[in-house]
PDB file with SEQRES, HELIX, SHEET and CRYST1 records, atoms N, CA, C and O in Angstrom:
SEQRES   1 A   80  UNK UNK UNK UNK UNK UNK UNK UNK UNK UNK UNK UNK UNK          
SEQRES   2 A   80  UNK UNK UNK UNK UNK UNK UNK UNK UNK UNK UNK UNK UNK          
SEQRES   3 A   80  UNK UNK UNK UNK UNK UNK UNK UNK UNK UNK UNK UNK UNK          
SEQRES   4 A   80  UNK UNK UNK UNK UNK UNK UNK UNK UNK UNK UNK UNK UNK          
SEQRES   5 A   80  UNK UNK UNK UNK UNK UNK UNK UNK UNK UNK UNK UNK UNK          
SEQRES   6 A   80  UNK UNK UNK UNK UNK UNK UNK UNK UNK UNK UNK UNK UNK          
SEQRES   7 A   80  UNK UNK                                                      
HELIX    1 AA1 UNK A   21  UNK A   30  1                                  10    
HELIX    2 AA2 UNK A   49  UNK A   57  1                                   9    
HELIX    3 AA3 UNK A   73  UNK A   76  1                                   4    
SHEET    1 AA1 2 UNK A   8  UNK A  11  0                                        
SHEET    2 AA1 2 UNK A  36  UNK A  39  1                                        
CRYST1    1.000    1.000    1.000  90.00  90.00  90.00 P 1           1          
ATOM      1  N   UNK A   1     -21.665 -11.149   1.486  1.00  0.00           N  
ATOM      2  CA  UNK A   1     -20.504 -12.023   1.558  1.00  0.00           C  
ATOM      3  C   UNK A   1     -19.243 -11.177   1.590  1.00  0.00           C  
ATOM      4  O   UNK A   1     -19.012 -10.333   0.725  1.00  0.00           O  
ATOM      5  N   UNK A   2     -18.609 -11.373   2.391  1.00  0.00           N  
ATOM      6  CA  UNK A   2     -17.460 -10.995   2.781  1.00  0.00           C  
ATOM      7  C   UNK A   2     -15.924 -11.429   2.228  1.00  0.00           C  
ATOM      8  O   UNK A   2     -15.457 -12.532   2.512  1.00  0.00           O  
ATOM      9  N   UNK A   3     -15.050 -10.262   1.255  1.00  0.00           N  
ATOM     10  CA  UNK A   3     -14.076 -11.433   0.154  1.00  0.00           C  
ATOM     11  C   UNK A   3     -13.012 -10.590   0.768  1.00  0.00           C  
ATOM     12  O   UNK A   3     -12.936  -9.363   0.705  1.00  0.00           O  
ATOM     13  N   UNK A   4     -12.279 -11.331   1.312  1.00  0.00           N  
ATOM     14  CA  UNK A   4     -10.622 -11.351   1.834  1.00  0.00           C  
ATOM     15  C   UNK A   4      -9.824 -10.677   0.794  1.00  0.00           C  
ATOM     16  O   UNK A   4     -10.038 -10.834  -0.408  1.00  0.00           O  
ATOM     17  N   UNK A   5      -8.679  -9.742   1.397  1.00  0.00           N  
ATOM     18  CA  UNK A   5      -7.842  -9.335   0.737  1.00  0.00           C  
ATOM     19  C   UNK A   5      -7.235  -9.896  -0.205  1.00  0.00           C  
ATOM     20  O   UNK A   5      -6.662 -10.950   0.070  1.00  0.00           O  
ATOM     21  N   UNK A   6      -7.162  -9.370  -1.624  1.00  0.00           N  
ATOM     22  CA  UNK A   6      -6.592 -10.536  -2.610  1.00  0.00           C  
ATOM     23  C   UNK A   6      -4.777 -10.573  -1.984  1.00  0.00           C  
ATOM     24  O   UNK A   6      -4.196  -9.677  -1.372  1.00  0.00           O  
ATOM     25  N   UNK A   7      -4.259 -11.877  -2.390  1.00  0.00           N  
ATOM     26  CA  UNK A   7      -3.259 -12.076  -2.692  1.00  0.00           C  
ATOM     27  C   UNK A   7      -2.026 -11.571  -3.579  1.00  0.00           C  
ATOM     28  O   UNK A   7      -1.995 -11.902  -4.764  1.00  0.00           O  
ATOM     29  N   UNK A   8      -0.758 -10.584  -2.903  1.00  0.00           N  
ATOM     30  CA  UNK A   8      -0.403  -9.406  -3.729  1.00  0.00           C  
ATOM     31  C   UNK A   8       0.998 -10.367  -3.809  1.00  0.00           C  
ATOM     32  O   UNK A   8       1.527 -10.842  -2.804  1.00  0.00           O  
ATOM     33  N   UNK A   9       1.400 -10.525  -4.922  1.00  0.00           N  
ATOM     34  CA  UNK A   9       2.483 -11.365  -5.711  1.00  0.00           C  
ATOM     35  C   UNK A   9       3.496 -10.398  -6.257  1.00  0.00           C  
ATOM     36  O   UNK A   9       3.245  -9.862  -7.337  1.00  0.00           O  
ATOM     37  N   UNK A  10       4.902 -10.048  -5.466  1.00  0.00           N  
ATOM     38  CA  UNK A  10       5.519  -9.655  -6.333  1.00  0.00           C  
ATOM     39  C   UNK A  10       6.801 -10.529  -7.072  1.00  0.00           C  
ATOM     40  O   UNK A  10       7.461 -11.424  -6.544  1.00  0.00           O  
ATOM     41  N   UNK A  11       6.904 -10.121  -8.109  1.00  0.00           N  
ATOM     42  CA  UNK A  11       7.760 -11.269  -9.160  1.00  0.00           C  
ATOM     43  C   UNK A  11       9.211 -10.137  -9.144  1.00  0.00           C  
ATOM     44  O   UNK A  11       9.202  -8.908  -9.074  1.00  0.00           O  
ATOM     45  N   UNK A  12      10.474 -11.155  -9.242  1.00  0.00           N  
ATOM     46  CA  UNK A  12      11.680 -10.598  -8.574  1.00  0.00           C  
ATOM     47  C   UNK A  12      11.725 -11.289  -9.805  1.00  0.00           C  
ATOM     48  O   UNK A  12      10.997 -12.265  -9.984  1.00  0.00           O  
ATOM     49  N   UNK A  13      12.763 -10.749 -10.956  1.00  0.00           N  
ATOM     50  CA  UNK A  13      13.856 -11.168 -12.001  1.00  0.00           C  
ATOM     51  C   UNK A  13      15.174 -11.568 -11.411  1.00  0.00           C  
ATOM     52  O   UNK A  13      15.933 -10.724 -10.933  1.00  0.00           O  
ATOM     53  N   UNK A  14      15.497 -13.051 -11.443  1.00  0.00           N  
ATOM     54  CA  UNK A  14      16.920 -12.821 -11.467  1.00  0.00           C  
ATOM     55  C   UNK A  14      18.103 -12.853 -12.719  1.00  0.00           C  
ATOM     56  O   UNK A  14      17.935 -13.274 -13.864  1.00  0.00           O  
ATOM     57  N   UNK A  15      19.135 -12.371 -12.227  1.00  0.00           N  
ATOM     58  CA  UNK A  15      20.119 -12.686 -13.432  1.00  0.00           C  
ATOM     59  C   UNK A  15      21.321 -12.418 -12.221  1.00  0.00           C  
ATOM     60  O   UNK A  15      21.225 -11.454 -11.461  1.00  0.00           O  
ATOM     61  N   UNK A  16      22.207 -13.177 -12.161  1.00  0.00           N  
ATOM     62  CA  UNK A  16      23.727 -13.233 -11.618  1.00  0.00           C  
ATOM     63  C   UNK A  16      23.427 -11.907 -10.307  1.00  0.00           C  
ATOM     64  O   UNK A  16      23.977 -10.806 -10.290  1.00  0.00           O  
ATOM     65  N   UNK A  17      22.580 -12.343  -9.469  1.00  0.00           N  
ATOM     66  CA  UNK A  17      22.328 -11.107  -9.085  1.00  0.00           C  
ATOM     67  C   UNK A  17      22.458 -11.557  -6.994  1.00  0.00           C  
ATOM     68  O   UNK A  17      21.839 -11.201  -5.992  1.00  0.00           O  
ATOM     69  N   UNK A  18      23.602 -12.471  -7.286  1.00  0.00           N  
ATOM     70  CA  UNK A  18      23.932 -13.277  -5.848  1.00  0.00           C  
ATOM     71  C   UNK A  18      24.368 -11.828  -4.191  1.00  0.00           C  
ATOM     72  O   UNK A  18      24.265 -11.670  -2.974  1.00  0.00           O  
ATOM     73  N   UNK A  19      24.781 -11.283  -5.272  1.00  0.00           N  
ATOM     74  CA  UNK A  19      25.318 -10.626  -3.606  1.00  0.00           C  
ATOM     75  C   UNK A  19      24.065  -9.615  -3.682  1.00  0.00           C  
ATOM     76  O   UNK A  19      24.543  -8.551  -3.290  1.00  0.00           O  
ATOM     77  N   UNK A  20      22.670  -9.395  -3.994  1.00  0.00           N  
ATOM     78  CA  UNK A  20      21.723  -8.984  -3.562  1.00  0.00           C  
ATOM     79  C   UNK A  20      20.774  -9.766  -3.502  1.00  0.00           C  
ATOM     80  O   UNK A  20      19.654  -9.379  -3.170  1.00  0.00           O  
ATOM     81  N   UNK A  21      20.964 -10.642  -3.719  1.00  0.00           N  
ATOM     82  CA  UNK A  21      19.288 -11.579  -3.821  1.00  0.00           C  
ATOM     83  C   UNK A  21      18.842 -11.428  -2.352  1.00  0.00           C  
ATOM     84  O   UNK A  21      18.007 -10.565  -2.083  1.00  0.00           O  
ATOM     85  N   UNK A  22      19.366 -12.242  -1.362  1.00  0.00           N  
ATOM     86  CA  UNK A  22      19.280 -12.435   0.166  1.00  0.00           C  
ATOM     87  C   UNK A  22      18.764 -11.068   0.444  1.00  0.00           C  
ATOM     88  O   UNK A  22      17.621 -11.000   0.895  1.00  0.00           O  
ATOM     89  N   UNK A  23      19.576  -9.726   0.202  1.00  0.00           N  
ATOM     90  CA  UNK A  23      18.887  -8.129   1.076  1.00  0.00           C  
ATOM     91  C   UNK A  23      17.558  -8.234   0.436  1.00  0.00           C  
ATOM     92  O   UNK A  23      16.519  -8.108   1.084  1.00  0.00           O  
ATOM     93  N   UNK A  24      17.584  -8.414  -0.557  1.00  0.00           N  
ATOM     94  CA  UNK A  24      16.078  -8.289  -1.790  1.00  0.00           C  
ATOM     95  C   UNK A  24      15.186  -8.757  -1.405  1.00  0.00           C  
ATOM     96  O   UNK A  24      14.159  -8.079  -1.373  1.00  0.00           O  
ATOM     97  N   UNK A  25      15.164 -10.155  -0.928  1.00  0.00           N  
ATOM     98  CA  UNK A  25      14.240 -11.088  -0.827  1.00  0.00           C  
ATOM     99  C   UNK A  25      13.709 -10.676   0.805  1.00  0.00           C  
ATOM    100  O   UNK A  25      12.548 -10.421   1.127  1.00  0.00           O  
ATOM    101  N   UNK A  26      15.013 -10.697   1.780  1.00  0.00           N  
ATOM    102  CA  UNK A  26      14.361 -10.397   2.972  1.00  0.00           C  
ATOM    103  C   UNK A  26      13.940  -9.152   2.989  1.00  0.00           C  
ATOM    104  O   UNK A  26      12.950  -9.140   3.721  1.00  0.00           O  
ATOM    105  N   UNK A  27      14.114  -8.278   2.651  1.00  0.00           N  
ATOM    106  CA  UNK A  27      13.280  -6.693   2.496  1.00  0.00           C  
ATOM    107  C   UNK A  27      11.528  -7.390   2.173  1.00  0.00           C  
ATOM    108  O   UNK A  27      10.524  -7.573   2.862  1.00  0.00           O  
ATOM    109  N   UNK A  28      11.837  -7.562   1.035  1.00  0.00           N  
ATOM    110  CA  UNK A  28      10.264  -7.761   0.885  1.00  0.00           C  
ATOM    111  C   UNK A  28       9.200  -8.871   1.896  1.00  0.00           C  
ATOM    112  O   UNK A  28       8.075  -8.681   2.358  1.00  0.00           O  
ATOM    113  N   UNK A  29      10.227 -10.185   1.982  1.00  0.00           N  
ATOM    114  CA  UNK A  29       9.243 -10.788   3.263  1.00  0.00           C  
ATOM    115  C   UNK A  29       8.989 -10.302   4.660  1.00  0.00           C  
ATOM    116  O   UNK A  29       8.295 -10.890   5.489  1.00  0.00           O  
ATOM    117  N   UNK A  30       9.602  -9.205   4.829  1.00  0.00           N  
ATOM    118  CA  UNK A  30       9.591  -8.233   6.073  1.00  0.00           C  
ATOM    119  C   UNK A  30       8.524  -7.439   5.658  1.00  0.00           C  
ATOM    120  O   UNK A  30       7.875  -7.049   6.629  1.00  0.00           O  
ATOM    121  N   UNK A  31       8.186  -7.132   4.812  1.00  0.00           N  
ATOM    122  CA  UNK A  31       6.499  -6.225   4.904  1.00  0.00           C  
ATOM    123  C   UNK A  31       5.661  -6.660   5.561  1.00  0.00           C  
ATOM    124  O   UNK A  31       5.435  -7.862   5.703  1.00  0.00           O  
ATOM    125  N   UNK A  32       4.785  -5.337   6.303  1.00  0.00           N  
ATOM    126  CA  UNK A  32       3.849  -6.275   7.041  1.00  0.00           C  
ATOM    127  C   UNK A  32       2.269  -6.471   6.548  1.00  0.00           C  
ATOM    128  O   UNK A  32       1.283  -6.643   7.265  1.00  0.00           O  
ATOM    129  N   UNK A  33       2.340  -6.392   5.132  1.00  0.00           N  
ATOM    130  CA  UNK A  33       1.378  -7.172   4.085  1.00  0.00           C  
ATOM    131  C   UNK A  33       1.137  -8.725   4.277  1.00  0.00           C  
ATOM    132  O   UNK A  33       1.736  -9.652   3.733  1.00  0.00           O  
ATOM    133  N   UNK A  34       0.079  -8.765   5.214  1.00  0.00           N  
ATOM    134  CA  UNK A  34       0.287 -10.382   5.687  1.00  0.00           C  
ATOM    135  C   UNK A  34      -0.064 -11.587   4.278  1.00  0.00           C  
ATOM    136  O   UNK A  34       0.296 -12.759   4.387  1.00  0.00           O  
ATOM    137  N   UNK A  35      -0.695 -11.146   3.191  1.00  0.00           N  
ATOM    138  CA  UNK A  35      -0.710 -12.126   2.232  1.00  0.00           C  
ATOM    139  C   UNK A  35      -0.149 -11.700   0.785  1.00  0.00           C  
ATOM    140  O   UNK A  35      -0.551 -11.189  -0.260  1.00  0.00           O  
ATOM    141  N   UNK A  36       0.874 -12.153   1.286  1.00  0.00           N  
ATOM    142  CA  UNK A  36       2.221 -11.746   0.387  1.00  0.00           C  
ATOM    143  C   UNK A  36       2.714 -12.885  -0.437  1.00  0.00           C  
ATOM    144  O   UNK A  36       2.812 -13.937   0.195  1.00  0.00           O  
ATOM    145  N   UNK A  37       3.082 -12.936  -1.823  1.00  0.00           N  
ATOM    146  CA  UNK A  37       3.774 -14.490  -2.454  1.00  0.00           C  
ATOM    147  C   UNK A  37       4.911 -13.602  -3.302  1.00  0.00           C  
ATOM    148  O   UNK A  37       4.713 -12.629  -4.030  1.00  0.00           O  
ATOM    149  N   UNK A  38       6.288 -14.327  -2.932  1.00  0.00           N  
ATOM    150  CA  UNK A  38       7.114 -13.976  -3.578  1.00  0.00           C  
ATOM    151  C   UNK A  38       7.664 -14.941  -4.870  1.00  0.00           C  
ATOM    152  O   UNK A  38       8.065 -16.104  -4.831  1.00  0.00           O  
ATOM    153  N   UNK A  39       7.545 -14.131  -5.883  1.00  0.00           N  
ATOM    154  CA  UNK A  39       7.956 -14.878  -7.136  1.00  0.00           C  
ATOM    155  C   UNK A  39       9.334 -14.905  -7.947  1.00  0.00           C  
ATOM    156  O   UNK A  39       9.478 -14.229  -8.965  1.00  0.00           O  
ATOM    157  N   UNK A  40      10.318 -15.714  -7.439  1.00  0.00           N  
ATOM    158  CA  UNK A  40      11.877 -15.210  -7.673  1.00  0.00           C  
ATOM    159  C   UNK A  40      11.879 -15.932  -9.370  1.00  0.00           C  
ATOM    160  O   UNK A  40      11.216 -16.969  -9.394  1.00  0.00           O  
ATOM    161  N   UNK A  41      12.388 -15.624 -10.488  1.00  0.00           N  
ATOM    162  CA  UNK A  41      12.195 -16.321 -11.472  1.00  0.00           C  
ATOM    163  C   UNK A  41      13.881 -15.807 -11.801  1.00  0.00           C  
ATOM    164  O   UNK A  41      14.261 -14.638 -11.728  1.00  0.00           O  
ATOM    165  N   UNK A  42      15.012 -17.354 -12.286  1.00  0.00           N  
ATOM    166  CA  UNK A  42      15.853 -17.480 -12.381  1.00  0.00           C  
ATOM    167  C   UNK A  42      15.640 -17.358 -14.139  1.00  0.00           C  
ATOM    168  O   UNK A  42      14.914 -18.114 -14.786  1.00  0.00           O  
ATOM    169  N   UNK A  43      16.376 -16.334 -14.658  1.00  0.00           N  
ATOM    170  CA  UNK A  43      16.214 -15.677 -16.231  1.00  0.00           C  
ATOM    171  C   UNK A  43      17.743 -16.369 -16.484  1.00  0.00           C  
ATOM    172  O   UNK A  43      18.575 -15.700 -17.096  1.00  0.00           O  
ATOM    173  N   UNK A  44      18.012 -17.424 -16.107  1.00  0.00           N  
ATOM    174  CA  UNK A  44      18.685 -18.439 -16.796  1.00  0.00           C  
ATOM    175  C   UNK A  44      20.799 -17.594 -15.792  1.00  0.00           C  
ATOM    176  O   UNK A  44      21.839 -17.313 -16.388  1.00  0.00           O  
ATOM    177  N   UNK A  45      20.584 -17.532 -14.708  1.00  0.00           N  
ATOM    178  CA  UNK A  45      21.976 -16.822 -14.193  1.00  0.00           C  
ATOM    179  C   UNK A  45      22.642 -17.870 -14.032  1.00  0.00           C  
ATOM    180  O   UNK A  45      22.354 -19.053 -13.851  1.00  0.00           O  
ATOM    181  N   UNK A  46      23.821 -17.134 -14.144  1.00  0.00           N  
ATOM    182  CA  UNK A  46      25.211 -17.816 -14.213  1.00  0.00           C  
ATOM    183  C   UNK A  46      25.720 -18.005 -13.101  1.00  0.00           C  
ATOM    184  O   UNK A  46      26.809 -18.570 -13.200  1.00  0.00           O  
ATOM    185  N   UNK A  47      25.284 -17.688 -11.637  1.00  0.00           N  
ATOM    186  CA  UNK A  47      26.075 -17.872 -10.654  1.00  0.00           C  
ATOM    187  C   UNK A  47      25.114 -18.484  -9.535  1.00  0.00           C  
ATOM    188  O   UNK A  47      24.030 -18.866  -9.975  1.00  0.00           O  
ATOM    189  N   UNK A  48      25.282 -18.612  -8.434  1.00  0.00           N  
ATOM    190  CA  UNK A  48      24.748 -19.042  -6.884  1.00  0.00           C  
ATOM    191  C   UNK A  48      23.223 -18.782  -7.055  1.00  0.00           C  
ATOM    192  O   UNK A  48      22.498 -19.519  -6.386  1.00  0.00           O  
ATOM    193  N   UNK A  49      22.694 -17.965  -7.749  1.00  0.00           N  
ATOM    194  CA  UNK A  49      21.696 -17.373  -7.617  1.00  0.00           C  
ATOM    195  C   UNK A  49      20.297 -19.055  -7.340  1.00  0.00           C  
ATOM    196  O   UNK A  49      19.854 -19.197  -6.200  1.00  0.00           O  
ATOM    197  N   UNK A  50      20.035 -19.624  -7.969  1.00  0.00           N  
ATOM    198  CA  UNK A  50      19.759 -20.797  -7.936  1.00  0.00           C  
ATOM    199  C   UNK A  50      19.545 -21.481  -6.883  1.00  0.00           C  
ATOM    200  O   UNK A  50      18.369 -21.483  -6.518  1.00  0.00           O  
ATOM    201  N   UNK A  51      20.609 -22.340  -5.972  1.00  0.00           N  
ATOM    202  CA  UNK A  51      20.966 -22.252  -4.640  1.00  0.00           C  
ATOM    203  C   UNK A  51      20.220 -21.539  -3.577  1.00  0.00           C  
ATOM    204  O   UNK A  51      19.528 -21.992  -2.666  1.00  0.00           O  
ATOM    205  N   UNK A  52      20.560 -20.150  -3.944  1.00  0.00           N  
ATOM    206  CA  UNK A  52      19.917 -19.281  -2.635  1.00  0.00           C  
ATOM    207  C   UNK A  52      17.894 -19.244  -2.751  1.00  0.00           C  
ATOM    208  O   UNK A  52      17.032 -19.366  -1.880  1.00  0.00           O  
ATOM    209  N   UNK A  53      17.814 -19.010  -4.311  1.00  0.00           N  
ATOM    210  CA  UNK A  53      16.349 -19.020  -4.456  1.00  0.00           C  
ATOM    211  C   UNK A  53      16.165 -20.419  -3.562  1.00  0.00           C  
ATOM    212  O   UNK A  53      15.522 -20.295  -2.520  1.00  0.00           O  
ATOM    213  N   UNK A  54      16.652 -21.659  -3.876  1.00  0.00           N  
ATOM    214  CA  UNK A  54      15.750 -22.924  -2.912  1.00  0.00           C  
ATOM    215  C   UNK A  54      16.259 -22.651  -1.519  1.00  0.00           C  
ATOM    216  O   UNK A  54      15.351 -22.601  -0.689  1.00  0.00           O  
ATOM    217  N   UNK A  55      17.136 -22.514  -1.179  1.00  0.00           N  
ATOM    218  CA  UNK A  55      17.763 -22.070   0.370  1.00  0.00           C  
ATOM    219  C   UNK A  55      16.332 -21.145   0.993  1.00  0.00           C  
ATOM    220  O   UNK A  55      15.933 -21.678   2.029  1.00  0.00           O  
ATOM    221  N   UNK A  56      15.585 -20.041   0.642  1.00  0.00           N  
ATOM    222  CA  UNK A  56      15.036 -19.387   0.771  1.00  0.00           C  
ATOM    223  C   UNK A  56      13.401 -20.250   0.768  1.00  0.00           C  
ATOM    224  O   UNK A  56      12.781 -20.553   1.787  1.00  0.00           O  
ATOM    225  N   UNK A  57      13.012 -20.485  -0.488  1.00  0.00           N  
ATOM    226  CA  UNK A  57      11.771 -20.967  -0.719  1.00  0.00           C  
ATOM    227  C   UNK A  57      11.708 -22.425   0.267  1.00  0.00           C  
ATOM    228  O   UNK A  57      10.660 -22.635   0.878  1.00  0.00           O  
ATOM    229  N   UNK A  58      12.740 -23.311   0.382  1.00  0.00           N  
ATOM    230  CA  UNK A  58      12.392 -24.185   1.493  1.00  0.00           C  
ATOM    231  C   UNK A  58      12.090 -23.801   3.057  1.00  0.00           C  
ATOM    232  O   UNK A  58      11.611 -24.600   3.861  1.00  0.00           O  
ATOM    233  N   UNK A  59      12.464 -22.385   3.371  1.00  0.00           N  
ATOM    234  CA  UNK A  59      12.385 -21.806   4.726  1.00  0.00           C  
ATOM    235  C   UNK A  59      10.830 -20.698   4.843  1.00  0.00           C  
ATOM    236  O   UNK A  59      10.326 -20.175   5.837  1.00  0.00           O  
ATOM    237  N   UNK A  60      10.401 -20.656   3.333  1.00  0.00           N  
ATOM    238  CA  UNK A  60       9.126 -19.496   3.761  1.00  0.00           C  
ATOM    239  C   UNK A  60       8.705 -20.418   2.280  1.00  0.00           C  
ATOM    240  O   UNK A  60       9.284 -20.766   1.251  1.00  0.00           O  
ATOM    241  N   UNK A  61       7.008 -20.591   3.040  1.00  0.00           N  
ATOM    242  CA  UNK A  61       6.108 -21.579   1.921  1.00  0.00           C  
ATOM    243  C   UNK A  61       5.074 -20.449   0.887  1.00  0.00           C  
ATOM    244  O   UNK A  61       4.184 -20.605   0.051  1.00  0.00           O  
ATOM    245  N   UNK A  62       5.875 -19.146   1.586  1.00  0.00           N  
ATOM    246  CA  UNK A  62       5.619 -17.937   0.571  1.00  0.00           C  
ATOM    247  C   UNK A  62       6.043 -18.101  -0.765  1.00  0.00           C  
ATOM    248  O   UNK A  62       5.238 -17.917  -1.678  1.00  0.00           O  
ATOM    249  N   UNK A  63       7.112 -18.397  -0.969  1.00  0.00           N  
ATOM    250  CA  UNK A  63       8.083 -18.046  -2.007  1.00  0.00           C  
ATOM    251  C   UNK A  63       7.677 -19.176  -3.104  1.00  0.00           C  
ATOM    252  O   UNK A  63       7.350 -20.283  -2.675  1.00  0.00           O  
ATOM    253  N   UNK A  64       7.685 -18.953  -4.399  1.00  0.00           N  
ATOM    254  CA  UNK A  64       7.588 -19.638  -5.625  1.00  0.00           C  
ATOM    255  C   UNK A  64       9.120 -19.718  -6.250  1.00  0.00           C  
ATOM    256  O   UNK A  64       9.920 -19.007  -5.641  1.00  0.00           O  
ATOM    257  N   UNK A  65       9.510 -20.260  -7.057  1.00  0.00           N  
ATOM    258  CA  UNK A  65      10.809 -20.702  -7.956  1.00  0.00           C  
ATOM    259  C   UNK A  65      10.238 -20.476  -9.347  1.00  0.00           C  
ATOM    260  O   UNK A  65       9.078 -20.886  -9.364  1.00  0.00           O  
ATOM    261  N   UNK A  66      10.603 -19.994 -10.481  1.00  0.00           N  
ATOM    262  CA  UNK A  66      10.438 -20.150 -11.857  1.00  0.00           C  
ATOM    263  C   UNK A  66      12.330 -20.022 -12.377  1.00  0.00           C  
ATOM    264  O   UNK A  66      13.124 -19.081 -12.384  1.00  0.00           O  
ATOM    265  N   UNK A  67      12.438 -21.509 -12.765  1.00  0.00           N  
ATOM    266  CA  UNK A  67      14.059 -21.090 -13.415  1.00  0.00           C  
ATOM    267  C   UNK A  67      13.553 -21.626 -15.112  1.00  0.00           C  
ATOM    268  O   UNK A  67      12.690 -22.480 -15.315  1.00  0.00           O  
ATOM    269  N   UNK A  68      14.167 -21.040 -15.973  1.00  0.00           N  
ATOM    270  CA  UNK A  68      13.456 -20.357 -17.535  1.00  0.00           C  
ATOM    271  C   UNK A  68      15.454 -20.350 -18.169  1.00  0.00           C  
ATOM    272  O   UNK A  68      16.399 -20.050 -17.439  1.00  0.00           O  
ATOM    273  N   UNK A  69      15.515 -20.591 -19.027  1.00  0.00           N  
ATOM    274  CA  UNK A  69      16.633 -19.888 -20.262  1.00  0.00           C  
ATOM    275  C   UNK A  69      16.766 -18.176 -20.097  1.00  0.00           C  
ATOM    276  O   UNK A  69      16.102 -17.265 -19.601  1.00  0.00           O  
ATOM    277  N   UNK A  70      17.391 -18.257 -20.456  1.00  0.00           N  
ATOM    278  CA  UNK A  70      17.689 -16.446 -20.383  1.00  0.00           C  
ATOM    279  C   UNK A  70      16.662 -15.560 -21.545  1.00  0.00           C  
ATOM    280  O   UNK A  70      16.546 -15.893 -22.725  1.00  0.00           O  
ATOM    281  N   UNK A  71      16.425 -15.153 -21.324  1.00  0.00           N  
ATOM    282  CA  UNK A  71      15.452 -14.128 -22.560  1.00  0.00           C  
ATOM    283  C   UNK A  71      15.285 -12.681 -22.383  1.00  0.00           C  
ATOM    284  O   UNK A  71      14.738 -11.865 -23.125  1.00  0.00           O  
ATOM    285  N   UNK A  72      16.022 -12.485 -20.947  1.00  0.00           N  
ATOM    286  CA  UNK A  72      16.122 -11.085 -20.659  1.00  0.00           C  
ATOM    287  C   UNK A  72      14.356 -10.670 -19.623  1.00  0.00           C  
ATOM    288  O   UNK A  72      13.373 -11.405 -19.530  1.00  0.00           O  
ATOM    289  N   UNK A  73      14.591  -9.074 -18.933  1.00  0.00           N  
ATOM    290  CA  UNK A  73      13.944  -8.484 -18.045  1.00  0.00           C  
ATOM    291  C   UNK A  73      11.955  -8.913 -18.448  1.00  0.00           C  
ATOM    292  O   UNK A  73      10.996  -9.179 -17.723  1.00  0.00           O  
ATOM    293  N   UNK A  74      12.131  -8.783 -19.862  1.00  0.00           N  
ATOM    294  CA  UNK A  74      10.614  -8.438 -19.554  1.00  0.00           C  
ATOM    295  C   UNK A  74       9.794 -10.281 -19.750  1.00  0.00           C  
ATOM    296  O   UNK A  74       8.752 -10.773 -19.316  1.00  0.00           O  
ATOM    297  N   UNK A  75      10.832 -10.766 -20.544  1.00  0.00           N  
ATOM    298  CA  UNK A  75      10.799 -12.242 -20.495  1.00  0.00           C  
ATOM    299  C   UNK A  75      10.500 -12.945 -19.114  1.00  0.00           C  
ATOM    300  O   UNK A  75       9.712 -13.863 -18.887  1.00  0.00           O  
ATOM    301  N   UNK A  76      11.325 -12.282 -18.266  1.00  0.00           N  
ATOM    302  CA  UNK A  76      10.996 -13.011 -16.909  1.00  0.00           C  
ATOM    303  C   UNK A  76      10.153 -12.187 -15.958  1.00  0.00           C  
ATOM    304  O   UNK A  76      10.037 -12.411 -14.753  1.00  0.00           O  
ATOM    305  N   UNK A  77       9.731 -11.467 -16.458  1.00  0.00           N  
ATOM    306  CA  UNK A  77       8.304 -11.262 -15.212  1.00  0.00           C  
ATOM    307  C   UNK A  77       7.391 -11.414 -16.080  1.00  0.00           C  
ATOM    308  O   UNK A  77       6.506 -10.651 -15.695  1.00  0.00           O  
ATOM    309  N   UNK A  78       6.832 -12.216 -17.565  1.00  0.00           N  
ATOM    310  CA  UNK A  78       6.240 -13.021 -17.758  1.00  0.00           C  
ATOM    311  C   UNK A  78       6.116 -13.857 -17.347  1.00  0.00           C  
ATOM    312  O   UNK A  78       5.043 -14.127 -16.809  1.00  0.00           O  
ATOM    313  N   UNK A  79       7.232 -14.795 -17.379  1.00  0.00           N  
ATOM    314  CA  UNK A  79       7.012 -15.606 -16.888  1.00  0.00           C  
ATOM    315  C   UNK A  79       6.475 -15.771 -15.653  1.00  0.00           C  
ATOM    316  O   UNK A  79       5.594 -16.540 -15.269  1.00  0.00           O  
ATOM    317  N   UNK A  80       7.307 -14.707 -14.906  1.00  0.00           N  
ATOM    318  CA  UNK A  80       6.459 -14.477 -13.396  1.00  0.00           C  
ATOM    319  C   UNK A  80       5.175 -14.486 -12.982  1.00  0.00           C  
ATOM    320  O   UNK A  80       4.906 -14.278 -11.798  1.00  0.00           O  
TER     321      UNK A  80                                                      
END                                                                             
């Protein structure tokens, strides 16, 4: 039996992190790792960041959303 490449998930932290999210996000969906899931998890930011994560995840059925309270870096790629 023959088992398909697993599924490689990378989990993106955000925090107020608007004027890079967009380079961030498209860098990584540009790999040419064809089974790819991107995991953006909103660590509770204060700005646009929010917005752009659904702007994004409604255009690629790649992308996951986790928005969480703030708890800081390692908090949110748990959650991830």
């Amino acid at each position: 039996m023959y088992l398909s490449d697993p599924m490689e998930s990378v989990i993106v932290p955000v925090y107020n992190a608007e004027s890079t999210l967009r380079r961030c996000a498209d860098s990584i969906l540009e790999q040419s790792y064809p089974d790819l899931e991107l995991i953006l998890v909103d660590d509770g930011t204060k700005d646009d960041c929010p917005r752009i994560m659904a702007e994004y995840a409604a255009k690629d059925a790649r992308i996951r959303q986790v928005h969480k309270a703030n708890g800081g870096l390692s908090s949110a790629r748990n959650a991830g």
